[in-house]
C-alpha positions as CSV (number, residue, x, y, z in Angstrom):
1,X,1.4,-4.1,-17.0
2,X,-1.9,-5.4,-16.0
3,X,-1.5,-8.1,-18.7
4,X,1.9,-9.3,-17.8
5,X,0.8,-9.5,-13.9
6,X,-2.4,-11.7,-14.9
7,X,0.1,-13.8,-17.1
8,X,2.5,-14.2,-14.5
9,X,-0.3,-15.5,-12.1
10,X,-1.7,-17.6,-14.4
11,X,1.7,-19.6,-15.0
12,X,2.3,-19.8,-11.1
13,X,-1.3,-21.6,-11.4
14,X,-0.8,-23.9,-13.8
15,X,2.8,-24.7,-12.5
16,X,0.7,-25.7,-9.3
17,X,-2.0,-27.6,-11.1
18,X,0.9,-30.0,-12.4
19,X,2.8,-30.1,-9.8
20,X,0.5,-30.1,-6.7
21,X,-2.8,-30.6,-8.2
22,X,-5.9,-30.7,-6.8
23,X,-7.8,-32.3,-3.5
24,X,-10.7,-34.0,-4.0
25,X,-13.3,-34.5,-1.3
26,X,-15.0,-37.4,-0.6
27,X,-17.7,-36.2,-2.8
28,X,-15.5,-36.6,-5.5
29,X,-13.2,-39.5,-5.7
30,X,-15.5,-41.2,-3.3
31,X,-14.5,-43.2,0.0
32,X,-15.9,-43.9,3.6
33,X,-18.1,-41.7,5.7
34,X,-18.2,-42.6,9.8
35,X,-20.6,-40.8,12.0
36,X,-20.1,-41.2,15.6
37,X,-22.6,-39.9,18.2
38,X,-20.7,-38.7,21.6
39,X,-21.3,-37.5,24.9
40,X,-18.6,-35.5,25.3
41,X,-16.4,-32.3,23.4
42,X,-13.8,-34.1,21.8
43,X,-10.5,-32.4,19.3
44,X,-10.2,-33.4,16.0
45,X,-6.4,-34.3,15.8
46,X,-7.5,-37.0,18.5
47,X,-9.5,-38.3,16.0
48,X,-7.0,-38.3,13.1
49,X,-4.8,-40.1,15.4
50,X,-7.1,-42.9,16.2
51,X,-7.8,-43.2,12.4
52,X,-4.0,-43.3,11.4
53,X,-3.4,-45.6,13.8
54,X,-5.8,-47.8,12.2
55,X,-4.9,-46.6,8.7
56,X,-1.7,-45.3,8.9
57,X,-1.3,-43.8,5.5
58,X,-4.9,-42.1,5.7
59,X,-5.6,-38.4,5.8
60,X,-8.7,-38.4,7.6
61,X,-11.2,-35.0,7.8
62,X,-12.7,-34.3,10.5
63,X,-15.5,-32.0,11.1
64,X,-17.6,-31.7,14.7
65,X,-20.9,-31.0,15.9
66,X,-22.9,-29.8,19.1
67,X,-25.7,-29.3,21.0
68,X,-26.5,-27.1,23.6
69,X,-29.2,-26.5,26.2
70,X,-30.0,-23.2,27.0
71,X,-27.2,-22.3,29.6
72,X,-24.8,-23.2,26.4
73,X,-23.3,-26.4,28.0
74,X,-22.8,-29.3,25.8
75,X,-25.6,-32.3,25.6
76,X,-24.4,-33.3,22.5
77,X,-21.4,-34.1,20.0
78,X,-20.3,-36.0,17.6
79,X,-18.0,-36.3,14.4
80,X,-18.3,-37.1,10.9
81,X,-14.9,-39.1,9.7
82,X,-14.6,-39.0,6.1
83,X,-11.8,-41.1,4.7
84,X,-10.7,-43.3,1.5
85,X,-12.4,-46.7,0.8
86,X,-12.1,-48.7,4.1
87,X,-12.5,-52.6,4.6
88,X,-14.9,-53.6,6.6
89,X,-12.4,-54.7,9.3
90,X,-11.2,-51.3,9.4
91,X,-14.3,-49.6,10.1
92,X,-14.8,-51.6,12.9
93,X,-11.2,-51.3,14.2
94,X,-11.9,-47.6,13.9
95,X,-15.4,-47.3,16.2
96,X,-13.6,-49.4,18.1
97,X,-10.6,-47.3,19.4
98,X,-12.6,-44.4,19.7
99,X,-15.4,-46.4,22.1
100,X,-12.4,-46.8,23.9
101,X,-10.8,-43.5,23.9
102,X,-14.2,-41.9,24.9
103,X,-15.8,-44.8,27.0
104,X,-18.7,-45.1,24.7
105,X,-20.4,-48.9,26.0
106,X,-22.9,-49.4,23.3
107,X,-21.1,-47.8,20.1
108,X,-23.2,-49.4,17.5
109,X,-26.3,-47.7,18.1
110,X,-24.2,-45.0,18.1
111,X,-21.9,-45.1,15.3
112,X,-23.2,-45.5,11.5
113,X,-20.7,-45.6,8.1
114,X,-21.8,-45.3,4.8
115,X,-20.0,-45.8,1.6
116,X,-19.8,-42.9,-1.8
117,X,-18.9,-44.8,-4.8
118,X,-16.5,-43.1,-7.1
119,X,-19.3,-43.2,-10.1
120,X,-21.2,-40.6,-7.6
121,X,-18.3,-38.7,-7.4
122,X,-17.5,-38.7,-11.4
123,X,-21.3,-37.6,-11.9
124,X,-21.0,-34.3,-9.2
125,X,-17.7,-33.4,-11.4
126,X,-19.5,-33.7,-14.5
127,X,-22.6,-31.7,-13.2
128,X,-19.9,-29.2,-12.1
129,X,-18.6,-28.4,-15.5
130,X,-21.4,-28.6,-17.0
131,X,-22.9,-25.7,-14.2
132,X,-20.1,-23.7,-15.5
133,X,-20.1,-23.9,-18.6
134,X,-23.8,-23.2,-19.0
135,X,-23.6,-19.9,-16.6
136,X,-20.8,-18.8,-18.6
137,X,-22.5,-19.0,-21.7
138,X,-25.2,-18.0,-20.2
139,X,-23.2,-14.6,-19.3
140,X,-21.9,-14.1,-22.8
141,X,-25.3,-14.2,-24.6
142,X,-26.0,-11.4,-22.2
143,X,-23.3,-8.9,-22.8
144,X,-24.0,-9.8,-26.7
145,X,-27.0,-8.6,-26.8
146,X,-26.8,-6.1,-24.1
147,X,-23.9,-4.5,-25.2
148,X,-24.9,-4.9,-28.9
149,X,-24.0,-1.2,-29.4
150,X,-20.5,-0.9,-28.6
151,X,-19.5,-4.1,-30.1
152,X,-21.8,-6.8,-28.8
153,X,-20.3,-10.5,-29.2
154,X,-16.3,-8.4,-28.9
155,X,-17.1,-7.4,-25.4
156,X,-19.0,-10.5,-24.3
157,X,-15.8,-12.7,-25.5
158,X,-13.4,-10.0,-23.7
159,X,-15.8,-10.2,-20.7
160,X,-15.3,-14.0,-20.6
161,X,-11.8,-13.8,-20.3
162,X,-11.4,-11.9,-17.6
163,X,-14.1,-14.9,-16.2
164,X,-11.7,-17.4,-17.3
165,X,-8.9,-15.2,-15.7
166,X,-11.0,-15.4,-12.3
167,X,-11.8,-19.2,-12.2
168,X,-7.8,-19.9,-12.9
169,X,-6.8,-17.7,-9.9
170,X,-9.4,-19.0,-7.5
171,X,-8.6,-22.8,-9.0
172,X,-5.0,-21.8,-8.2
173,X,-6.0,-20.9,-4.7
174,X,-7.5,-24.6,-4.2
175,X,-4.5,-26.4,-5.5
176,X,-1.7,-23.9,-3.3
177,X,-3.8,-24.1,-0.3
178,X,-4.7,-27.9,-0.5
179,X,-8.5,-27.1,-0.6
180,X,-11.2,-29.7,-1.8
181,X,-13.0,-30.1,-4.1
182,X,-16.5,-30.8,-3.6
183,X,-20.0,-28.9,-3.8
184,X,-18.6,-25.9,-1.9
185,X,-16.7,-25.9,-4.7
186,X,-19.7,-25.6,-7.2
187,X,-21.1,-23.0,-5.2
188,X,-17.9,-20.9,-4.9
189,X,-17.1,-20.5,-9.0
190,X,-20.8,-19.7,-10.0
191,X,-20.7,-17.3,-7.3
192,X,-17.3,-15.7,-8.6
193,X,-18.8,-15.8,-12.2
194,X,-21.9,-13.8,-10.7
195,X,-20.0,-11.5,-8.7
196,X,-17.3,-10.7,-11.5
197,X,-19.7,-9.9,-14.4
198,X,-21.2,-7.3,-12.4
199,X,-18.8,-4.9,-11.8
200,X,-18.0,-5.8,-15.9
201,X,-21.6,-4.8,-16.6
202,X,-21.4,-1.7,-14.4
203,X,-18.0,-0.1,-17.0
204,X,-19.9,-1.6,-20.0
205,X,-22.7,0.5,-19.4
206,X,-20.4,3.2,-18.4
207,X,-19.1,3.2,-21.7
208,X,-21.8,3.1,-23.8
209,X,-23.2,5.8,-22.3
210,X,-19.9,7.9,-22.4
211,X,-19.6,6.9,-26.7
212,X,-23.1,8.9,-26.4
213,X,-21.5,12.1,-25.0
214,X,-18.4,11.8,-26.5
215,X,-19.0,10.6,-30.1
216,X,-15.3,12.4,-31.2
217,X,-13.4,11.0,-28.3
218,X,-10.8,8.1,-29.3
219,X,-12.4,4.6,-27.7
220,X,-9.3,4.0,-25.5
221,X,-10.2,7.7,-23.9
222,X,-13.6,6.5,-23.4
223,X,-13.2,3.4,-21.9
224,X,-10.3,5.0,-19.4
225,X,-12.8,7.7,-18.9
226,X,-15.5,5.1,-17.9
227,X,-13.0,3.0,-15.9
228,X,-12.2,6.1,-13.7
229,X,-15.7,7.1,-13.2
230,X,-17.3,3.4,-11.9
231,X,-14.0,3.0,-9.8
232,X,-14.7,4.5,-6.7
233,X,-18.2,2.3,-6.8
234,X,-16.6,-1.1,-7.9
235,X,-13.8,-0.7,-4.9
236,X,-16.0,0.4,-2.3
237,X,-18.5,-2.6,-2.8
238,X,-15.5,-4.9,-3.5
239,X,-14.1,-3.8,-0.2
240,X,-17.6,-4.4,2.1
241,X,-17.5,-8.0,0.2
242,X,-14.0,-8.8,1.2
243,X,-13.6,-7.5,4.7
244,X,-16.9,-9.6,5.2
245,X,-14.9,-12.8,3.3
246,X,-11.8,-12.1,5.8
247,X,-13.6,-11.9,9.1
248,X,-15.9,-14.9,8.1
249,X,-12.6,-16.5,6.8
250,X,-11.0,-15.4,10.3
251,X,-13.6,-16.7,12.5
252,X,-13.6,-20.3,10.7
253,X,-9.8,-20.1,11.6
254,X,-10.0,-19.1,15.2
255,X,-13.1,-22.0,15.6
256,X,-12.0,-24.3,13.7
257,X,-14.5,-24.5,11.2
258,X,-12.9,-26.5,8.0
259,X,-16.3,-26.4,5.9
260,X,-16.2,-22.2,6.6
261,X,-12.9,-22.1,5.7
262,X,-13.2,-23.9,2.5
263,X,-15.7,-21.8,1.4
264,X,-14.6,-18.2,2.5
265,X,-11.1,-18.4,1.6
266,X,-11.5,-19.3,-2.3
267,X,-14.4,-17.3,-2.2
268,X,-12.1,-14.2,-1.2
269,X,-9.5,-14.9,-3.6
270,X,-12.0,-14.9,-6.5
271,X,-13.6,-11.7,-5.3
272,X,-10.4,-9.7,-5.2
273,X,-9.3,-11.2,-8.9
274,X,-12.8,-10.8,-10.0
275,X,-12.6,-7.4,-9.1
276,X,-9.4,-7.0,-10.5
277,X,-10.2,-8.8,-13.5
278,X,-13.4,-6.0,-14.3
279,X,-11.2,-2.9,-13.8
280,X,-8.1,-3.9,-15.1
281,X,-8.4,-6.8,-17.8
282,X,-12.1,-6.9,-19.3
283,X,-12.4,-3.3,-20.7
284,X,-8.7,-3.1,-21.7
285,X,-8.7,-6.1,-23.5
286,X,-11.9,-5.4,-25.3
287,X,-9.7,-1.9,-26.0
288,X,-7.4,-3.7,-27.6
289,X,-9.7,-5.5,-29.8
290,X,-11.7,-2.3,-31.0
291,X,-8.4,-0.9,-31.5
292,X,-6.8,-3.1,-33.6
293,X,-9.9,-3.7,-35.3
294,X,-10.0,0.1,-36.2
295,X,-6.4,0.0,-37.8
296,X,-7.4,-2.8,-40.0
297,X,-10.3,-1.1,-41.4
């Protein structure tokens, strides 16, 4: 059952991945950064609309700061623009319309741009594989040699499935959702990777210890057995993780926050397939593999 539901979601994902694909932040695929000092609160679909009107095709991001003095009034704002690669011309047009929109007299010592290459952003995606490949290797020499007793380099592989299983669902997440990619990003899979071996270590050491006390017992008993035991643990921390993900995610909604929101949401999908993934799909499919291993012999 557990196996068909994990199949099912990972076709959905990779139905979206060629279909949808993926977002790519400016980080990534490169573009035009505007920052723009103001004196005043200002909303960021005003913004959009000054870009598209420059722009019409553009999806801008926005994203806003502020300052406060100590009664909490504002002293400060401004807004960091980041768009595709923009002419000159248009970078100009855009400062422009928004030293008009919010009275701003002398908007170049106000407003900078800067521009990210594409070869930047092809050398953060490289680093990013390369991150996650090296922690997941990383995380399978580990549960080799840790686990070198009940199978070693069998559970480590089975263990880095159910990783693979987690970075899918969370991937899927960023594709369904229209999330970006960028060094959030980064952050977000080695954290899921971190989190998810974990509460795989916890059962694995649960069941070596129960192939101690129960050397007669059939290894599908004694995994079950080990399952039910580290459950109540792996679902109460799981739980204080993700009603902290959801508020954080909630609060980013209610303020607006995009950078929150891009980290909390993926973040809370991969926690609750990561979790998923260490009760339901690591030590069963290791099962399997000790089981069928047995018959052969």
């Amino acid at each position: 059952i557990f196996f068909g539901i994990s199949l099912t979601l990972i076709i959905i994902a990779f139905v979206s991945f060629f279909t949808k694909g993926f977002e790519q932040d400016i980080e990534f695929k490169g573009g035009t950064i505007i920052e723009v000092e103001l004196a005043s609160a200002v909303e960021n679909n005003e913004i959009e609309a000054l870009v598209k009107e420059v722009v019409p095709n553009e999806q801008p991001r926005v994203q806003k700061s502020e300052q406060r003095d100590e009664n909490g009034n504002i002293v400060k704002s401004g807004v960091t623009i980041s768009t595709s690669a923009l002419e000159v011309e248009q970078k100009n047009l855009v400062i422009n319309r928004i030293a008009e929109k919010y009275g701003i007299e002398d908007i170049d010592s106000k407003a900078t741009f800067r521009t990210v290459k594409p070869t930047f952003g092809d050398e953060m995606k490289s680093r990013a594989i390369q991150a996650t490949l090296w922690a997941s290797i990383a995380i399978i020499i580990y549960i080799a040699l840790v686990f070198k007793k009940i199978g070693g380099i069998s559970a480590a592989i089975s263990a880095f499935m159910a990783l693979a299983h987690d970075i899918i669902i969370t991937l899927m997440a960023y594709s369904l959702f229209g999330l970006p990619l960028n060094t959030t990003f980064v952050a977000v899979m080695l954290t899921i990777l971190g989190y998810s071996v974990n509460d795989t270590v916890v059962i694995y050491d649960r069941i070596r210890e129960n192939e101690n006390l129960h050397r007669k017992m059939p290894i599908d008993e004694v995994i079950n057995l080990s399952i039910n035991q580290s459950l109540r643990r792996t679902i109460f921390t799981s739980a204080s993780v993700v009603v902290a993900l959801a508020l954080l995610f909630g609060f980013s909604i209610y303020f607006n926050v995009a950078s929150i929101q891009e980290f909390s949401l993926p973040l809370l999908v991969g926690m609750i397939a990561g979790t998923y993934s260490s009760i339901c799909l690591s030590a069963n499919l290791w099962s399997v593999w000790m089981m069928r291993k047995t018959k052969k012999a």
